[in-house]
DSSP file (Angstrom, degrees, kcal/mol; ACC not computed):
  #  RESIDUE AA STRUCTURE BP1 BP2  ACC     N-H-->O    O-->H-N    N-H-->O    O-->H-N    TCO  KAPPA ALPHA  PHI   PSI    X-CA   Y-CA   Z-CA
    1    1 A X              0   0    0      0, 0.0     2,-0.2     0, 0.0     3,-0.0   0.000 360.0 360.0 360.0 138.8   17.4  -13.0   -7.2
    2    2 A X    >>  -     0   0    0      1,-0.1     4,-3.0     4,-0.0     3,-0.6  -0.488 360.0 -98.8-121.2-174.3   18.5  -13.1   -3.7
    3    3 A X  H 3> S+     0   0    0      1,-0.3     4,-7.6    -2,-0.2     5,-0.3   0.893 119.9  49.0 -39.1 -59.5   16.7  -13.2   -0.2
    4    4 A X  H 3> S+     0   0    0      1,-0.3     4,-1.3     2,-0.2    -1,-0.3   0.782 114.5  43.0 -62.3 -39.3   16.8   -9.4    0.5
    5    5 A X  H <> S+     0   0    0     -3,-0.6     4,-2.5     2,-0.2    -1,-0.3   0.896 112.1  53.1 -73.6 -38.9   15.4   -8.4   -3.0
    6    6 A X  H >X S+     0   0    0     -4,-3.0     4,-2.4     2,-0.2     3,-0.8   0.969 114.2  46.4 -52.7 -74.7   12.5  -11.3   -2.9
    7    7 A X  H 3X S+     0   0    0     -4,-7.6     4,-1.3    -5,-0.3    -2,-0.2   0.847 109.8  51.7 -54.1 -10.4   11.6   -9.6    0.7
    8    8 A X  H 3X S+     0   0    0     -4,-1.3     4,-4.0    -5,-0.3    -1,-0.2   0.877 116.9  38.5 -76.7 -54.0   11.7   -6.3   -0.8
    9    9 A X  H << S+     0   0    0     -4,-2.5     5,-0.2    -3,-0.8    -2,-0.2   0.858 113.9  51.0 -62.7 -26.6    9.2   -7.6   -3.7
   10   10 A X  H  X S+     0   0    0     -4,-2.4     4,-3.0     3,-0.1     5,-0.4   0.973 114.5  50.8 -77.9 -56.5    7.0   -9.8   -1.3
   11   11 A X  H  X S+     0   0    0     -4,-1.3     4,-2.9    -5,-0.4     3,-0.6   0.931 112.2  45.6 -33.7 -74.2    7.0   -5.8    1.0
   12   12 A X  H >< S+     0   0    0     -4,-4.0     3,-1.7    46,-0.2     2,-0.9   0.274 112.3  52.6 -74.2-111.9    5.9   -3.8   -2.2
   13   13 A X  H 34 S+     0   0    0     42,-0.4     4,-0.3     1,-0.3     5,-0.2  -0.019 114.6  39.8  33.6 -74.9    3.1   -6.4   -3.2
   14   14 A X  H 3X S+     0   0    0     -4,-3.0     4,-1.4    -2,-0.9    -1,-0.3   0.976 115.2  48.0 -67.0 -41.4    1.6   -6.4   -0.2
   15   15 A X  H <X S+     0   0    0     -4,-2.9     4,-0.7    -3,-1.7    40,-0.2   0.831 114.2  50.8 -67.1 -24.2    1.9   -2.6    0.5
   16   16 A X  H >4 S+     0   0    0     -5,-0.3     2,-3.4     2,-0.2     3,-1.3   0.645 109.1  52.8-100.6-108.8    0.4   -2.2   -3.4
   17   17 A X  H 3> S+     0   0    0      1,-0.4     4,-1.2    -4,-0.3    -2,-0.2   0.542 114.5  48.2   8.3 -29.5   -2.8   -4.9   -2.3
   18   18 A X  H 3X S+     0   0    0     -2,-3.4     4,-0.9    -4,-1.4    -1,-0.4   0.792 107.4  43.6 -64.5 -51.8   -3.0   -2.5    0.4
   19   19 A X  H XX S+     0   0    0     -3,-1.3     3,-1.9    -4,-0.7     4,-1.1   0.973 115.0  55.4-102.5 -63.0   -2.9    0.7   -1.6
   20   20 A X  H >> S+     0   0    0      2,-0.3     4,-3.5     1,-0.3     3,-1.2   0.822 110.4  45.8 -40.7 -64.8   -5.6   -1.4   -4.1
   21   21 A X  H 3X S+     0   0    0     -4,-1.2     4,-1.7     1,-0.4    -1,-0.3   0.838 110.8  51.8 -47.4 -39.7   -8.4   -2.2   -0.7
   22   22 A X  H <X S+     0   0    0     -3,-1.9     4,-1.4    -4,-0.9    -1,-0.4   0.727 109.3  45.7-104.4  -7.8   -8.1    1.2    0.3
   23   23 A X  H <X S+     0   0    0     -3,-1.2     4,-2.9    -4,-1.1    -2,-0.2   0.911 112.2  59.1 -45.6 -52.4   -9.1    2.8   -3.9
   24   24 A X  H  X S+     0   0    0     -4,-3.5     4,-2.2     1,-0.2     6,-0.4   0.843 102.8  48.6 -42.6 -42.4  -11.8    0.2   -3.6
   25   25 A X  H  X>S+     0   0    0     -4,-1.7     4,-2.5     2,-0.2     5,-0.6   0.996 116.9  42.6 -50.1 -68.3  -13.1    2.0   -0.3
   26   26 A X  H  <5S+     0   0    0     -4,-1.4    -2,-0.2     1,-0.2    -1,-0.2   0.876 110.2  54.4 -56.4 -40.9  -13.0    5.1   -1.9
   27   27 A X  H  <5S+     0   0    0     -4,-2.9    -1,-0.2     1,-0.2    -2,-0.2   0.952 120.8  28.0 -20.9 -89.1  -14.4    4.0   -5.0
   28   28 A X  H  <5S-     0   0    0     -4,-2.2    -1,-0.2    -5,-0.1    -2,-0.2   0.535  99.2-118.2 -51.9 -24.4  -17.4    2.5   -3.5
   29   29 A X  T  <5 -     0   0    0     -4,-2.5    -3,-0.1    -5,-0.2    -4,-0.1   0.757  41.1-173.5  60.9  29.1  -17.9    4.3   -0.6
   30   30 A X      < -     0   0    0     -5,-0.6     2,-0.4    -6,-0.4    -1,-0.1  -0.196  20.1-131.8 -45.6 140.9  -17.5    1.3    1.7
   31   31 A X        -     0   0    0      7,-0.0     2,-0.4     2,-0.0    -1,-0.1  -0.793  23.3-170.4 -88.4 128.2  -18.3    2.1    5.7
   32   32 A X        -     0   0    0     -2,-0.4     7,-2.7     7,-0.4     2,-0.4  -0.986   6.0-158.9-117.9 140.2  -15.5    0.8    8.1
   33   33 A X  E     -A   38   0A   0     -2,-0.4     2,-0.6     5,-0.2     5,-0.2  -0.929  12.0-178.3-107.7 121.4  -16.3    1.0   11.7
   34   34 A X  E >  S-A   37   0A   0      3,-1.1     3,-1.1    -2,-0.4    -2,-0.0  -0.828  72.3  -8.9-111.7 134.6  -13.9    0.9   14.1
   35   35 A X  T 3  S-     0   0    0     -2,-0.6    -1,-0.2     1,-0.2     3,-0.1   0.466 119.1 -63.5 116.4 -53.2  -14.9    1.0   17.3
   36   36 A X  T 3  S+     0   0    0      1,-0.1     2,-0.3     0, 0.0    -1,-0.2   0.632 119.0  98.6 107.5  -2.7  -18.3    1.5   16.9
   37   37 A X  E <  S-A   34   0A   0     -3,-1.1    -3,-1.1     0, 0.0    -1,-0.1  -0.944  80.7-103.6-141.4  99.3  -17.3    4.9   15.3
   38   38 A X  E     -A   33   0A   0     -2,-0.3     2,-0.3    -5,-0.2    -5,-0.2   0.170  31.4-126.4 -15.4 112.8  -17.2    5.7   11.2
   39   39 A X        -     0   0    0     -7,-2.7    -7,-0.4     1,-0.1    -1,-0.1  -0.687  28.8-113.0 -64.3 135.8  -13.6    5.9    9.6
   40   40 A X     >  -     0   0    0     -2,-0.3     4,-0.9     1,-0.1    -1,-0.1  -0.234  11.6-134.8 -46.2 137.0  -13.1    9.1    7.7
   41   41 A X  H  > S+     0   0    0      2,-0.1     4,-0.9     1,-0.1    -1,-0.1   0.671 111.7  62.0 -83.7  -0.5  -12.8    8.5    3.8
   42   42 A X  H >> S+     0   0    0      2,-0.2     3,-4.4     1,-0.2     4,-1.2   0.988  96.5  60.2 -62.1 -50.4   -9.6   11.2    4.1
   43   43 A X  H 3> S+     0   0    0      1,-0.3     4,-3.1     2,-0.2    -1,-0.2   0.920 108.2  43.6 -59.7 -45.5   -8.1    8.3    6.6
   44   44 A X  H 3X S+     0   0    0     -4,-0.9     4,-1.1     1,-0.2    -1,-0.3   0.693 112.0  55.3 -94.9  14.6   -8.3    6.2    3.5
   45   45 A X  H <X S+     0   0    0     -3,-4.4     4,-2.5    -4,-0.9    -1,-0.2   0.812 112.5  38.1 -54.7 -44.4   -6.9    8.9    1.2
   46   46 A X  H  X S+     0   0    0     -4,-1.2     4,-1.6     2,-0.2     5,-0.5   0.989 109.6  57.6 -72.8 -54.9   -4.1    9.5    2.8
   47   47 A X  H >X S+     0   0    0     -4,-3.1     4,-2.0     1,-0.2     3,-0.9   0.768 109.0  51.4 -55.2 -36.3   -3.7    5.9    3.7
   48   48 A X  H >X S+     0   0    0     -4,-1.1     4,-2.1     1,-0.3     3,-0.6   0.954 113.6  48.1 -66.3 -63.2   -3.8    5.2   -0.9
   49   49 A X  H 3X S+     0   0    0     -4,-2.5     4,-1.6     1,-0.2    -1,-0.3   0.750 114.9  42.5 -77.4 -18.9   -1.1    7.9   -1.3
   50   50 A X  H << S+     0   0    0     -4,-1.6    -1,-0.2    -3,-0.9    -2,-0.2   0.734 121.9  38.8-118.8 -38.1    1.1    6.4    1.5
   51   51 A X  H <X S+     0   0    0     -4,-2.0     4,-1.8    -3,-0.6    -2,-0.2   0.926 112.1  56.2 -64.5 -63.9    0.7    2.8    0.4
   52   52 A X  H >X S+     0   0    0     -4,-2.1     3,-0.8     1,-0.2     4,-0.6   0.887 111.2  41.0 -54.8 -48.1    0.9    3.5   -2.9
   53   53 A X  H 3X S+     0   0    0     -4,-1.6     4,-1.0     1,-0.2    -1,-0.2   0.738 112.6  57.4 -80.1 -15.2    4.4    5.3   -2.8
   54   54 A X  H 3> S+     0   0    0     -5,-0.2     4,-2.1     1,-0.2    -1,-0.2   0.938 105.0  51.0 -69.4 -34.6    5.6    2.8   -0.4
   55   55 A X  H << S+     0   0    0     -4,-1.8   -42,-0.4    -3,-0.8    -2,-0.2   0.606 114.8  42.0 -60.9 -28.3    4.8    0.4   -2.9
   56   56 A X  H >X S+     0   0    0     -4,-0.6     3,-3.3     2,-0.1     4,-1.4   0.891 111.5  49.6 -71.8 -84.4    6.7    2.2   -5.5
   57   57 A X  H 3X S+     0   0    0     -4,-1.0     4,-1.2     1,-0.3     3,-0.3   0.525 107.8  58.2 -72.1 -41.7    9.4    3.1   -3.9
   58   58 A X  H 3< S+     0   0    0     -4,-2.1     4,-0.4     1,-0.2    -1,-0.3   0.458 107.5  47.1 -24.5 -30.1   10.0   -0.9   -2.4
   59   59 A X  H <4 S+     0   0    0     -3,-3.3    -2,-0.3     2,-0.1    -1,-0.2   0.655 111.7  50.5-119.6  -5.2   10.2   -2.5   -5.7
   60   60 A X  H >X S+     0   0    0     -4,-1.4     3,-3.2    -3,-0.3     4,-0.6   0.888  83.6  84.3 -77.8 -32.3   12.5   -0.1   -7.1
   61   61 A X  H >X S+     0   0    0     -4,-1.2     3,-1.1     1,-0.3     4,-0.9   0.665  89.3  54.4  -1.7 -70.2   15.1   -0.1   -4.3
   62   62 A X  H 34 S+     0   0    0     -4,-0.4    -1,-0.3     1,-0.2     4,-0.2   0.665  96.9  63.6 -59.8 -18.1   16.9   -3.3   -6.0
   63   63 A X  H X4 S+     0   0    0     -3,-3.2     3,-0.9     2,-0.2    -1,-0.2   0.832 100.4  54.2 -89.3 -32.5   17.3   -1.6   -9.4
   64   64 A X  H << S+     0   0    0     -3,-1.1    -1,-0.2    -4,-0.6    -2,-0.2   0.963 104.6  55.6 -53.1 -49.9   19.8    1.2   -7.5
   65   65 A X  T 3< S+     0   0    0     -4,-0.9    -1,-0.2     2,-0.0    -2,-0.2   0.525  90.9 101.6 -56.1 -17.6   21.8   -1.7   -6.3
   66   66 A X    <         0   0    0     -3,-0.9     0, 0.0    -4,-0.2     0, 0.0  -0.152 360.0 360.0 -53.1 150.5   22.5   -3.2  -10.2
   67   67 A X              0   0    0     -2,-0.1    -3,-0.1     0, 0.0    -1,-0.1   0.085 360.0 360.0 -88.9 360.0   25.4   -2.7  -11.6
């Protein structure tokens, strides 16, 4: 496995740990304030669709490049 494919797995990892924090929000119905001012739970809908396909879409990338 070479550099570019490792930083491409290390990307979707994090981006899917990401996608994971922000189900847990929803899940739970954690409050985040930023601000001083309530986050929307849409913000962290959208943000689980957007993560999550980033996440996807990162760790397949190297399998196009196979021969």
């Amino acid at each position: 496995m070479n550099s570019n494919i490792t930083g491409l797995r290390i990307g979707s990892t994090i981006f899917g740990l990401v996608c994971l924090a922000q189900l847990t929000r929803l899940v739970t119905h954690l409050e985040v304030l930023i601000g001083g001012h309530r986050a929307p739970f849409w913000v962290s809908g959208v943000a689980l669709v957007v993560t999550g396909i980033m996440s996807i879409w990162l760790w397949t990338i190297p399998n196009h490049f196979r021969s």
